[in-house]
SEKOL-379206 format. One record per atom (N, C-alpha, C, O): z, x, y. Coordinates in steps of 0.1 Angstrom, whole numbers, plus 5000, padded with zeros to 4 digits. Each point is the difference from the previous one (the first is absolute). Layout:
REM residues N
ZXY;...
//
This chain:
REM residues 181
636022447158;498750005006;500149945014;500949925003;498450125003;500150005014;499349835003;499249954992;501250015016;499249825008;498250005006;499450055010;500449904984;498550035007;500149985015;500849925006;498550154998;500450015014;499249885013;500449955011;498350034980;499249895003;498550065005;500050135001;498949825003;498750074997;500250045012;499750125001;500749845011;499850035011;500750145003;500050035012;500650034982;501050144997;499050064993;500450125001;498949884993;499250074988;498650005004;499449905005;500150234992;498650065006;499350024992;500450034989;498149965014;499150074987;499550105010;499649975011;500650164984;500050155001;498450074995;500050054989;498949935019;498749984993;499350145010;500550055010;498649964986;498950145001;499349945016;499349904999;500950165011;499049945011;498550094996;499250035008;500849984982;497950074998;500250105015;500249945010;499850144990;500250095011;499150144992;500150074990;498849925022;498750095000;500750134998;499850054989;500850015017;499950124999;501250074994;500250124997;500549785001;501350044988;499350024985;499049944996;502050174997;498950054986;500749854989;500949925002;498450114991;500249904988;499850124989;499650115000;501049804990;500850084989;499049944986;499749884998;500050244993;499549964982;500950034997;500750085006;499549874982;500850064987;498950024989;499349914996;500750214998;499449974985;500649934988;500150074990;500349785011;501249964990;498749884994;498950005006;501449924984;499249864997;501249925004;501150025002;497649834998;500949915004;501549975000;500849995010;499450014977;500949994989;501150045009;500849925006;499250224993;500750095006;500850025016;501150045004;497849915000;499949955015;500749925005;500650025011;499449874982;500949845001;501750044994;501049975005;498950094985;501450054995;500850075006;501249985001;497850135008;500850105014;500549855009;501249985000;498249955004;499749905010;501349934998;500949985009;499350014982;501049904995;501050004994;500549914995;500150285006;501150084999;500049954987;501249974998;498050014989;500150034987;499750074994;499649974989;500350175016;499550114990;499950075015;499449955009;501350204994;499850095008;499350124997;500550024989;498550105014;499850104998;501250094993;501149975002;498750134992;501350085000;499550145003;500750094996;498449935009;499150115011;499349935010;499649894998;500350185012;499449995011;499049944999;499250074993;500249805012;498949925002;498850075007;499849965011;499150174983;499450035007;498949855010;499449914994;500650115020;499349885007;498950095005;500050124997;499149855011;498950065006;499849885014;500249885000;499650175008;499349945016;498549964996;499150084997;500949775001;498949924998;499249975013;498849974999;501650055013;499449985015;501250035007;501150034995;498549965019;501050025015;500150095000;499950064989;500750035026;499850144998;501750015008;500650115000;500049755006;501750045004;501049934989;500049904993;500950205009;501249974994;500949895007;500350005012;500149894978;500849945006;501849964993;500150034988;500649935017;501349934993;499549994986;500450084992;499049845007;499349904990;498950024997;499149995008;500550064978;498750024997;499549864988;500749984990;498549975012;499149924994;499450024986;499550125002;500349854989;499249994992;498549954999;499849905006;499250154989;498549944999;500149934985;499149934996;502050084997;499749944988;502249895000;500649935008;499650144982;501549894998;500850095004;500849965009;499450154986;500950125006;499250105004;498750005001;502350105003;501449985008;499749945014;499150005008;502349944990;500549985016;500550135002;500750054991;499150015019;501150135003;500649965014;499649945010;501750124987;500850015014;500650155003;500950064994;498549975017;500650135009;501749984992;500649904997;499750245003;501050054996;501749925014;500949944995;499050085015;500549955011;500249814994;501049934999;497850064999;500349754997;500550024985;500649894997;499350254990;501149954990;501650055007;501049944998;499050135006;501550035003;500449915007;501249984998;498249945013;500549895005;500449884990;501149945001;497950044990;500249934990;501250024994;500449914993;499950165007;501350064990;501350005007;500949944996;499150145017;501049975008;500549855004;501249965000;497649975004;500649844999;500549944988;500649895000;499350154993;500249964985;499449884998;500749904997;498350105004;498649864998;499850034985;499850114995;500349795000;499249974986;498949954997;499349955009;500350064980;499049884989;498850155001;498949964997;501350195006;499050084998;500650144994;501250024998;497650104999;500350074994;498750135004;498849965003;501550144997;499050115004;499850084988;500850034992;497850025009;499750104992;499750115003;500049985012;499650154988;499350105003;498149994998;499349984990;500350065024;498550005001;499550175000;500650105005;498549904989;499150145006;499149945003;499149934994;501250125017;499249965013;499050135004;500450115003;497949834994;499050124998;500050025018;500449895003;499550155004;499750015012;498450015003;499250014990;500349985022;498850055006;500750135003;500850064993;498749985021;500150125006;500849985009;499750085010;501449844992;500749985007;501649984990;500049904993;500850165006;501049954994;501249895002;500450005012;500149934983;501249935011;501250085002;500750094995;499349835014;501350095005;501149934996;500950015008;499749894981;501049944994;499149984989;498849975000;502350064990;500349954989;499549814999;500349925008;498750044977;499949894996;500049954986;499450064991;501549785009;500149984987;499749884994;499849915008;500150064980;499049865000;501149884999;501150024995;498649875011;500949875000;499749914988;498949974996;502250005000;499849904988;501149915002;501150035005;498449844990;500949885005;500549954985;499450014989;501949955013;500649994989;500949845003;500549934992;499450045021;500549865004;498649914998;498850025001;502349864994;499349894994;500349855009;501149975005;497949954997;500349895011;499149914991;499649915008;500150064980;499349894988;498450045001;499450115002;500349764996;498650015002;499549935016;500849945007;497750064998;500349965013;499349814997;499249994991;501249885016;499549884999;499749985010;499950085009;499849744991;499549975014;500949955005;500849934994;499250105020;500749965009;500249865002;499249925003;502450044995;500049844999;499549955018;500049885003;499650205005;499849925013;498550075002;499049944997;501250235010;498650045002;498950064988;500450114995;498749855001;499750084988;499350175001;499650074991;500349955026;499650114994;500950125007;499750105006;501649844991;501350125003;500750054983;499949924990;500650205010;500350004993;501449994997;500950015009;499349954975;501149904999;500250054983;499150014992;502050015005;500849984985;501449925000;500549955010;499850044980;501349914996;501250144999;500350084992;500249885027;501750115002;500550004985;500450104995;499549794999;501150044992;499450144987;500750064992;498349955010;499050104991;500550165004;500050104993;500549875022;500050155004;501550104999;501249975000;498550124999;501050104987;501050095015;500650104998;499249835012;501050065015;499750135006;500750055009;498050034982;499350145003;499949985019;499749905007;500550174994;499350005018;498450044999;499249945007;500450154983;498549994998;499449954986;500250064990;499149825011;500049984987;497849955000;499250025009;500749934980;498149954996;500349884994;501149994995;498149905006;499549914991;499750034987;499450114999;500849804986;499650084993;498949975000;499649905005;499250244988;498549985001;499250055013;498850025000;501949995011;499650015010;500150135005;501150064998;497850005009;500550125006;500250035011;499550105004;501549815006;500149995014;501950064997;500550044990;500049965023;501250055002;500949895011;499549955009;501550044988;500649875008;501650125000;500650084992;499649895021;501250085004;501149925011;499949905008;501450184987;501049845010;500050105013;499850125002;500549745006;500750075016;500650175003;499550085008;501449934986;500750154999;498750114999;499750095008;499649884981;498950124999;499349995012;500150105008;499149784995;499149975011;500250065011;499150065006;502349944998;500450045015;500050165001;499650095008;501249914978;500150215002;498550034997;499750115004;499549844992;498750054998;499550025016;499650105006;500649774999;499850015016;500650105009;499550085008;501849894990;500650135011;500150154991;500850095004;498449944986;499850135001;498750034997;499550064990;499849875020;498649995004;499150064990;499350105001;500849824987;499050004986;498649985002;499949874999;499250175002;498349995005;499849994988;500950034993;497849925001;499349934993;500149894992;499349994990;501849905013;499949914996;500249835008;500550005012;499349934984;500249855009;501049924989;499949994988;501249965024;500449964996;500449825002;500249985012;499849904981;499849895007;501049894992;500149984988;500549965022;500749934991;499349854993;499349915004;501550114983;499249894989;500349845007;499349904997;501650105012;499549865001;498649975011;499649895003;500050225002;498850005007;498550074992;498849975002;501650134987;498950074994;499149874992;500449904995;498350165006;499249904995;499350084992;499250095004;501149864982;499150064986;498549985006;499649925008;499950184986;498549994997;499249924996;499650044989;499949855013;499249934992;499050054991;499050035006;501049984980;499050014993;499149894994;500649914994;498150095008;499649914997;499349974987;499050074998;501249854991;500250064983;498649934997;499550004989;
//
């Protein structure tokens, strides 16, 4: 297993809400949803999805519910060519509007594991798990959680092969959400 690299190498890989990029349904239940999510149980046919809003295509298609993440056909082959771990693709049927894409897309599922997430022994509203929890995936989730945490190597090829619709920030600067219970 690979050395944790440390937070400041490691990105959360999150949805910038971008108006006019489409977002994605699945007709799956929960259940189902979180299992794709969490590379324990894959389709073994095409994931029919439908365009829940936005009218452009991007790298990166978003979800309105848990799944799919999709990624343009171009960011899995990159995926693959780097030989990046801790993920796994499936096949989407992808309903179109009236516009079709012009690449191929497939759904992302995370199969790297980094524990569960705690509090930060210094800032409490950065996020933080115990390295020693994490399984050396270059893309890996919290358990329970449905965010995406990715090491340096991913981060950068995402950048220089100019991946649109996503933000990327590194965890020793990203600041969780506050929910207030």
């Amino acid at each position: 297993m690979a050395e944790f690299p440390g937070f400041a190498h490691c990105y959360l890989l999150s949805d910038p809400v971008e108006r006019r990029a489409m977002r994605l349904a699945a007709p799956v239940g929960r259940v189902t949803a979180l299992d794709i999510w969490r590379g324990e149980w894959l389709p073994d046919k095409p994931l029919e999805v439908a365009i829940s809003s936005g009218t452009q295509y991007r790298d990166v298609l978003w979800s309105s519910s848990i799944i799919p993440l999709a990624v343009r056909q171009r960011v899995a082959e990159m995926f693959e060519s780097e030989s990046f771990t801790g993920w796994r693709i499936f096949d989407l049927d992808l309903r179109p509007t009236d516009r079709s894409p012009y690449d191929r897309y497939f759904g992302l599922s995370v199969t790297g594991r980094c524990g569960q997430l705690l509090p930060h022994p210094g800032t409490p509203d950065r996020y933080y798990f115990d390295p020693n929890c994490w399984d050396g995936s270059d893309s890996s989730r919290p358990m329970g959680q449905r965010i995406l945490f990715v090491t340096e190597p991913v981060q950068l090829a995402l950048k220089a092969a100019n991946v649109r619709n996503v933000v990327l920030e590194s965890l020793s600067v990203a600041e969780m959400p506050y929910i207030h219970e």
